[in-house]
Backbone bond lengths (Angstrom), bond angles and torsions (degrees), N, CA, C in turn:
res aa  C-N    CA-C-N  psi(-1)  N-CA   C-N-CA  omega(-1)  CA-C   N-CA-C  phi
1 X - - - 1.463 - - 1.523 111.52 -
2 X 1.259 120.73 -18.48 1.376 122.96 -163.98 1.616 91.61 -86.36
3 X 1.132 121.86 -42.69 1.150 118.86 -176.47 1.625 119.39 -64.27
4 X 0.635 98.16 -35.13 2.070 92.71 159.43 1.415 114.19 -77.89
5 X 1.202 126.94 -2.34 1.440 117.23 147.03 1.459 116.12 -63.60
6 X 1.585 112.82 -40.17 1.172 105.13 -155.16 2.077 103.86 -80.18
7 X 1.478 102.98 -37.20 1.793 122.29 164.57 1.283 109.15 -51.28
8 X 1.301 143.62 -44.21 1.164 146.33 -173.06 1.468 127.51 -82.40
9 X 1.453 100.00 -36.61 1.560 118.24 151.05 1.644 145.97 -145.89
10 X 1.502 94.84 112.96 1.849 101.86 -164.26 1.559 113.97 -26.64
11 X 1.739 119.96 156.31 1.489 113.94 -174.36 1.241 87.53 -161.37
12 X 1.690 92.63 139.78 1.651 95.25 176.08 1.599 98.66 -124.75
13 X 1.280 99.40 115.14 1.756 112.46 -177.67 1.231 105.80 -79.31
14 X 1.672 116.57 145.67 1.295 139.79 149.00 1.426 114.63 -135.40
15 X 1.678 92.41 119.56 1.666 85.45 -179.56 1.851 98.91 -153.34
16 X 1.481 107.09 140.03 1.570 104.42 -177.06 1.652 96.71 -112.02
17 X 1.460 103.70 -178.11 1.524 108.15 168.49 1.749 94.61 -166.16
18 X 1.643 89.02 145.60 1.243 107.05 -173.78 1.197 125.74 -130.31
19 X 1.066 123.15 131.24 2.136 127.96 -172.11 1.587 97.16 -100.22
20 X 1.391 83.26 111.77 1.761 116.48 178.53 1.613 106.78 -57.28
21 X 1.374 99.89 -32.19 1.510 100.55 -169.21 1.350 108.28 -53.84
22 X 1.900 103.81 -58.56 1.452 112.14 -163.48 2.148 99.58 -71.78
23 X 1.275 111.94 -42.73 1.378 104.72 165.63 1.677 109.97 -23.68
24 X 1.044 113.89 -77.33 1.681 114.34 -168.04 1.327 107.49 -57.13
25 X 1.406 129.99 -34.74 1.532 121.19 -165.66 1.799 94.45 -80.43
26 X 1.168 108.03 -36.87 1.473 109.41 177.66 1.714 121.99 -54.65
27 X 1.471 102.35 -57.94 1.216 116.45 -177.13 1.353 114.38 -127.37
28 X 1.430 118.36 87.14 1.681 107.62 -155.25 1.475 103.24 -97.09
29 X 1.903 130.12 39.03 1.178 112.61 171.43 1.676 99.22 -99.79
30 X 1.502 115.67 16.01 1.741 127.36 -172.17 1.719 96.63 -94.77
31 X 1.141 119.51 -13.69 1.228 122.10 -144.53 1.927 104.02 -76.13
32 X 1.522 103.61 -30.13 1.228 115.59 138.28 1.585 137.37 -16.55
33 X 0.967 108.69 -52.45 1.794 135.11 -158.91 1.093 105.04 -164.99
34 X 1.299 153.48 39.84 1.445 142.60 159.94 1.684 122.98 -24.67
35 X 1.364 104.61 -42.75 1.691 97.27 177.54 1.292 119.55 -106.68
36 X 1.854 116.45 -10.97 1.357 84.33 132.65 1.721 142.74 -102.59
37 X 1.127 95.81 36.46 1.665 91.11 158.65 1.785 129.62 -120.28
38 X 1.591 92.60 2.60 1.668 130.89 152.35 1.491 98.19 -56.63
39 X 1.487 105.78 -104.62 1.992 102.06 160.81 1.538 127.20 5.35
40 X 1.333 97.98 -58.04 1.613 108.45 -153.71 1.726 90.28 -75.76
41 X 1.569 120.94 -63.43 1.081 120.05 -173.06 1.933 130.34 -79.56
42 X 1.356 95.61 3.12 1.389 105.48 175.42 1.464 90.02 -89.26
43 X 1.226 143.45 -47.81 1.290 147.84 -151.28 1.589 107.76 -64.67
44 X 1.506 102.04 -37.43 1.569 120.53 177.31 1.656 89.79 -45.74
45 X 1.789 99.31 -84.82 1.173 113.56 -162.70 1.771 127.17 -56.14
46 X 0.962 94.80 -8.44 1.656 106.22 161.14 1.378 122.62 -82.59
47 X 1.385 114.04 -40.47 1.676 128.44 157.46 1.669 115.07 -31.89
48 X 1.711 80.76 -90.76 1.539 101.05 152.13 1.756 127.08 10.85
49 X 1.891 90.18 -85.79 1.452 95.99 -175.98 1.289 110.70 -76.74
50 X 1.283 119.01 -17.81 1.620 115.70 -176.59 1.713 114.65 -70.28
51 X 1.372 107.12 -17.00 0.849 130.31 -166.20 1.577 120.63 -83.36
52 X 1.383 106.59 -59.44 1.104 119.58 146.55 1.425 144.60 -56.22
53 X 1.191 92.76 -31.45 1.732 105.24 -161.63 2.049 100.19 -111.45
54 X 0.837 127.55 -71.01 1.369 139.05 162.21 1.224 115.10 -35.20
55 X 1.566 107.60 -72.11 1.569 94.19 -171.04 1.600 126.94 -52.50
56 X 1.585 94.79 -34.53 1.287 107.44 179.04 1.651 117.48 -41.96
57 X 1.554 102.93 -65.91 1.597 91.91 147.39 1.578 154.37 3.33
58 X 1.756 86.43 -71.82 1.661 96.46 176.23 0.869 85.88 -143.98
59 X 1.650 94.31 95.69 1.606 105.19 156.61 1.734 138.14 -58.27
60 X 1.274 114.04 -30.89 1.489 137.88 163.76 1.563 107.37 -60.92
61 X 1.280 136.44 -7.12 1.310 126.71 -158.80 1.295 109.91 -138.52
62 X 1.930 99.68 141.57 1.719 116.36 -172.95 1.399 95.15 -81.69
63 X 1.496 112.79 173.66 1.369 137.71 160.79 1.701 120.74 -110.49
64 X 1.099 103.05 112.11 1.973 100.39 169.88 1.583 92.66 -120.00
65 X 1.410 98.61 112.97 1.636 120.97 158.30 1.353 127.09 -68.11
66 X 1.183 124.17 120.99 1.304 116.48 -170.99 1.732 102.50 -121.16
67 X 1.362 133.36 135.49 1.285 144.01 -174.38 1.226 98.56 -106.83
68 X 1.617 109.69 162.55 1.453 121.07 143.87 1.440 125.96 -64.74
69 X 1.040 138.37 128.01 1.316 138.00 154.07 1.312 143.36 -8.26
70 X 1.279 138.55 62.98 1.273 126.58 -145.54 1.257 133.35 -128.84
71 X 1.393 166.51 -127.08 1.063 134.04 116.38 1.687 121.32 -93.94
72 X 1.011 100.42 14.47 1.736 111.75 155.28 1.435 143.81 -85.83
73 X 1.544 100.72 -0.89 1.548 135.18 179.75 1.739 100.23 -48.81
74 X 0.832 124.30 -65.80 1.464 115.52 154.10 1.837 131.64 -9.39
75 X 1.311 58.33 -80.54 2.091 82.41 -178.79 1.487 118.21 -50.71
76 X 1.698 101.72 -37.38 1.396 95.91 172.61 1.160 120.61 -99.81
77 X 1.761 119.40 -3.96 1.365 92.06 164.15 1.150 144.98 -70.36
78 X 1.665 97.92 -38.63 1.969 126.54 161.84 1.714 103.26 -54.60
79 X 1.155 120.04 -18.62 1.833 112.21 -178.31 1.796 85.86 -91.34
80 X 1.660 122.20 -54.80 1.349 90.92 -168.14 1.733 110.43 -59.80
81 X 1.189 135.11 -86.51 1.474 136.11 164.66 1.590 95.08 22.59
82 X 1.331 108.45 -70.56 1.841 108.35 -164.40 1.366 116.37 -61.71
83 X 1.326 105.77 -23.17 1.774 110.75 179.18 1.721 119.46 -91.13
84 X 1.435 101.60 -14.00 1.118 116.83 -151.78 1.765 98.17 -94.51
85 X 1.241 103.87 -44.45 1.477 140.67 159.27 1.608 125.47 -64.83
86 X 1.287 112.07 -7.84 1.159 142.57 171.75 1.898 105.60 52.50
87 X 1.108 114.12 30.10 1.517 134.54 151.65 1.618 103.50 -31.57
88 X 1.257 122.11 -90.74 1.438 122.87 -169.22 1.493 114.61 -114.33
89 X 1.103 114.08 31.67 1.787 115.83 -162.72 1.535 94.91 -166.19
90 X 1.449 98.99 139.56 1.491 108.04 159.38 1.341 110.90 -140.65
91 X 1.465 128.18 151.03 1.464 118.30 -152.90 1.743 91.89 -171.55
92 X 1.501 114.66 178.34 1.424 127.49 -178.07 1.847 94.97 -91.14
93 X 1.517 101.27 138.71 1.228 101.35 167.14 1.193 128.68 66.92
94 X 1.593 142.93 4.55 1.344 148.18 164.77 1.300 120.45 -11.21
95 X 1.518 106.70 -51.67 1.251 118.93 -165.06 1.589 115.27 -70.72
96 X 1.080 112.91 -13.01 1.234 135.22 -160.78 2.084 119.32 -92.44
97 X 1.851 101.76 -16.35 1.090 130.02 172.19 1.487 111.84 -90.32
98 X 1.293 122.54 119.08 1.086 128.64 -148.70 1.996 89.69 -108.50
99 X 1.165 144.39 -59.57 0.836 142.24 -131.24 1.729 110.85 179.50
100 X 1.347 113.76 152.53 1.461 108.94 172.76 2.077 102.18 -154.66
101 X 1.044 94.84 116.59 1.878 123.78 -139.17 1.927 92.81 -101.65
102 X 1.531 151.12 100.67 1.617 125.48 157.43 1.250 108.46 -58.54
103 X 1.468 112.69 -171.70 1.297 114.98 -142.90 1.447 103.24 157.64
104 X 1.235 113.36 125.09 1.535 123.76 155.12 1.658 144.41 -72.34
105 X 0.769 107.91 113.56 1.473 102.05 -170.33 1.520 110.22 -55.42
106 X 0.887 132.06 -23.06 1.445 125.85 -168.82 1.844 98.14 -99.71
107 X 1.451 120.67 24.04 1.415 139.92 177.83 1.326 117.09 -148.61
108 X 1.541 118.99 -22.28 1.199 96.79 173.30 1.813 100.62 -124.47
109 X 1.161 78.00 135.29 1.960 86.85 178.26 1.294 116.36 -77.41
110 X 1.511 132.46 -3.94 1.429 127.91 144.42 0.995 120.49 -51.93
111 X 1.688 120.02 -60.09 1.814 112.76 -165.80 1.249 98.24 -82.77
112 X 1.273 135.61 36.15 2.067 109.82 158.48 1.600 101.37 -95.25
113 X 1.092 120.72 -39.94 1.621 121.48 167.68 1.685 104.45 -52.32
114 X 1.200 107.52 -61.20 1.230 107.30 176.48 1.345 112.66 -23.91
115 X 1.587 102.83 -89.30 1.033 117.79 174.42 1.371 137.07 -26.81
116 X 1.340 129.41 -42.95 1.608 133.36 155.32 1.975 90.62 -64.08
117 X 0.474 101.49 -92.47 1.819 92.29 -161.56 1.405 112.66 -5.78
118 X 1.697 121.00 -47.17 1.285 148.82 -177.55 1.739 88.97 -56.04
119 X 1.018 115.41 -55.71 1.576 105.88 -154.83 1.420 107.89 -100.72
120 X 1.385 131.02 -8.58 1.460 136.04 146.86 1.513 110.84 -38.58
121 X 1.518 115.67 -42.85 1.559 116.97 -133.41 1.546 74.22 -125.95
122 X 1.025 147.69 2.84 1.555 152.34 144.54 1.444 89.56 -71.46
123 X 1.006 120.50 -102.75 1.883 116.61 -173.72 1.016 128.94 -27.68
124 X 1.363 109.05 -13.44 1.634 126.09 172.89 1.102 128.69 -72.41
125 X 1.229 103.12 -45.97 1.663 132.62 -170.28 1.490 108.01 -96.73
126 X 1.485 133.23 -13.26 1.169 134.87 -174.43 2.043 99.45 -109.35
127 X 1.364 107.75 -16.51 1.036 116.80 163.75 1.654 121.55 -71.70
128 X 1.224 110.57 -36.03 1.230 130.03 166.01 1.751 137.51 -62.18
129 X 1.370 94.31 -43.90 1.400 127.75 178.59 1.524 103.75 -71.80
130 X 1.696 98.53 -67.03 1.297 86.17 -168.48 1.614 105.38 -130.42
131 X 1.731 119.92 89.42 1.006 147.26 -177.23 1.466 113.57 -26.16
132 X 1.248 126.20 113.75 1.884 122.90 -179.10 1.430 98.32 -100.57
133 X 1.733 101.10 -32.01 2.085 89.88 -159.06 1.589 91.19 118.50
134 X 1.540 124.63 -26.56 1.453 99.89 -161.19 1.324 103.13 -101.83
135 X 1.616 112.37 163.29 1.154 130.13 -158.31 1.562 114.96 -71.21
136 X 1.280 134.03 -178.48 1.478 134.33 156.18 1.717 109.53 -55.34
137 X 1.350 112.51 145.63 1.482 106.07 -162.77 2.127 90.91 -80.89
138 X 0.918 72.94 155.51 1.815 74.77 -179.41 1.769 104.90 -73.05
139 X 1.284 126.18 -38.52 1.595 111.16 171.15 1.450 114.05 -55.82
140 X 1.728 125.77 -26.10 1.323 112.36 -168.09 1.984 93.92 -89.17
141 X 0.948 102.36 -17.42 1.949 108.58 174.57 1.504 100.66 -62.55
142 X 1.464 129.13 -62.77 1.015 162.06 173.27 1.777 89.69 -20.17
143 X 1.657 111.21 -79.10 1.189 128.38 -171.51 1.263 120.73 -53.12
144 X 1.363 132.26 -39.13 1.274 161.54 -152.47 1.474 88.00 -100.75
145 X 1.140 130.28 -30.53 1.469 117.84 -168.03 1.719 117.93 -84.34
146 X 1.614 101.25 -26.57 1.544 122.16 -178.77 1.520 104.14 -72.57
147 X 1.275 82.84 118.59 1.728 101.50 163.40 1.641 144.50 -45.44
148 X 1.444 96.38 -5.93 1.506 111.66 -174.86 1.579 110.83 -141.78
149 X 1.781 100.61 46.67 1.001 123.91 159.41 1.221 131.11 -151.64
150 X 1.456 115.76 114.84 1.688 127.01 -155.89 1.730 96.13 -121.54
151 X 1.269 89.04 -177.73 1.915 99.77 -175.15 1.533 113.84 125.95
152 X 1.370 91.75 -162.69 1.786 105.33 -179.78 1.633 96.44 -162.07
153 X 1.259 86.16 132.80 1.777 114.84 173.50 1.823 90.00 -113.83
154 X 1.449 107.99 122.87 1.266 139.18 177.69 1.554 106.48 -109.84
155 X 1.320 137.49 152.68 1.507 160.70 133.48 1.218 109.75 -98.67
156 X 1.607 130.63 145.23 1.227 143.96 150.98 1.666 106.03 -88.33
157 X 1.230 88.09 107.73 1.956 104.44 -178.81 1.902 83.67 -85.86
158 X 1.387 75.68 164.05 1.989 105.77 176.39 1.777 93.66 -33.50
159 X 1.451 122.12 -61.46 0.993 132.11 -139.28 1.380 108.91 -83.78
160 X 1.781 102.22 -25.92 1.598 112.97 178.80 1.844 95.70 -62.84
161 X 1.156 132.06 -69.74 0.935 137.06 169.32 1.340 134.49 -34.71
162 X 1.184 116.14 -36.70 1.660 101.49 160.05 1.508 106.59 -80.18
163 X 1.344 140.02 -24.40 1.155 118.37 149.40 1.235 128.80 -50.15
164 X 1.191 137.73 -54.94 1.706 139.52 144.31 1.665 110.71 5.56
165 X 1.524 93.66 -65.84 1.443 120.04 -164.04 1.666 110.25 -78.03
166 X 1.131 126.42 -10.63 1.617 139.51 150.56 0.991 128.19 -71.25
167 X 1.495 118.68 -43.51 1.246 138.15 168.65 1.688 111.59 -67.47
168 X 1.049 119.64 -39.47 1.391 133.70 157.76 1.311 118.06 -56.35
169 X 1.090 130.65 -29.56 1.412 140.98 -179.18 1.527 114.75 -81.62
170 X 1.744 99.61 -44.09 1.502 103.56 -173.98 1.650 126.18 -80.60
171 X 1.467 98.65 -18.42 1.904 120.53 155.24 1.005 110.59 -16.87
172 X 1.493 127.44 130.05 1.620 130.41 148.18 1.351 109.61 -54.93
173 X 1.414 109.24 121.14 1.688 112.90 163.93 1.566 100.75 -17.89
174 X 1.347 118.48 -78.96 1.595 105.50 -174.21 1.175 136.34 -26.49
175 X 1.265 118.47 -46.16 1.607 144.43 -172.65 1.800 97.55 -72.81
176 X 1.403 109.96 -66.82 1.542 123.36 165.37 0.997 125.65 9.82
177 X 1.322 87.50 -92.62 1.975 132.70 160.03 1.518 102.21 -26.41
178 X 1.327 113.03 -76.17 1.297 130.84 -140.57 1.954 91.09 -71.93
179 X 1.305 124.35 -42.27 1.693 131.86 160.57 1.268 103.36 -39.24
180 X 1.488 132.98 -71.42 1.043 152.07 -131.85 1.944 81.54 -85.07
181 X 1.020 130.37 -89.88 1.794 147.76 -174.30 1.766 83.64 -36.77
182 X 1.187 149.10 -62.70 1.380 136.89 -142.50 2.362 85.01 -89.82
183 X 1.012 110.71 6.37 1.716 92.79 -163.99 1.868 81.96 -123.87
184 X 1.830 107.04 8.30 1.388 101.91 175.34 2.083 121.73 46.87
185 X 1.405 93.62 31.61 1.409 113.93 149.24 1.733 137.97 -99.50
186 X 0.929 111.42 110.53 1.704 110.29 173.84 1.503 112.76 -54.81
187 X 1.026 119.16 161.18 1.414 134.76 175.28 1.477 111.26 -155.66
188 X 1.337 116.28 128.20 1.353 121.93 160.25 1.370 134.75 -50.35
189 X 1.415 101.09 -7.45 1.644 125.66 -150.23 1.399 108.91 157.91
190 X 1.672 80.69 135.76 1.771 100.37 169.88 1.494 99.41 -77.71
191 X 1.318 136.56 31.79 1.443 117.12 -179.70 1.875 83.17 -133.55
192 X 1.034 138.61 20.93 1.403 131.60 176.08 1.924 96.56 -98.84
């Protein structure tokens, strides 16, 4: 059934995934909170591409983000506000993001599509990461094959991440801080 959501109406996916493991060995002041500062900085990069890539699209048209439910509902609302507000993020189109709403999947009939997309591109990326031998799952073949579905599914490889972690470095203490407090990590210092 999900799949005639996707036939019935075009979708342009963006979705990353990230291995916490190499996160912490990379940047071990996350090591604290790893997922939420996973959250915090996937959220950027989902902005980001929506931003770029989508809006461009429809130019006439807002964005209301809707999440799963989590106990990070917090974190991302004060992270969207900060990006949105251009606090710690600057990006195409900000102004243009209206809101970012939790939500249950078993209530909202957006995130069940979501949600399989979410967990395709989880199996994807853990397929990637950490190599078995086995093939692409045939539902994400399946998905990839329908015509009225465009986008980019991203991974942060080792290497994406120490770039991450440069970019993190080169931050104004202010900005820093303000990453670090919205991803609900302590720091001894804006210089860690």
């Amino acid at each position: 059934n999900l799949f005639d959501v996707f036939r019935k109406h075009p979708v342009h996916i963006h979705s990353y995934d990230m291995p916490l493991q190499v996160m912490i060995q990379q940047i071990p002041e996350t090591a604290s909170n790893p997922v939420g500062f996973a959250y915090v900085i996937l959220l950027m990069m989902l902005i980001d591409q929506i931003g770029k890539e989508t809006l461009r699209l429809y130019p006439n048209d807002k964005i209301v983000l809707y999440h799963d439910h989590c106990a990070y509902d917090a974190a991302l609302a004060d992270s969207f506000e900060q990006m949105v507000d251009g606090s710690i993020f600057s990006s195409h189109n900000l102004d243009r993001f209206v809101s970012i709403t939790p939500a249950r999947w078993e209530n909202c009939v957006l995130l069940q599509p979501a949600d399989m997309i979410a967990y395709e591109n989880f199996k994807e990326g853990m397929r990637k990461h950490y190599p078995s031998g086995r093939n692409r799952r045939k539902s994400l073949n399946a998905l990839l094959d329908l015509n009225a579905i465009s986008g980019r599914a991203s991974g942060f490889t080792s290497e994406a991440i120490q770039e991450l972690k440069k970019t993190i470095a080169d931050m104004e203490p202010r900005i820093k801080q303000r990453l670090f407090d919205a991803a609900r990590i302590k720091t001894s210092s804006t210089n860690t």
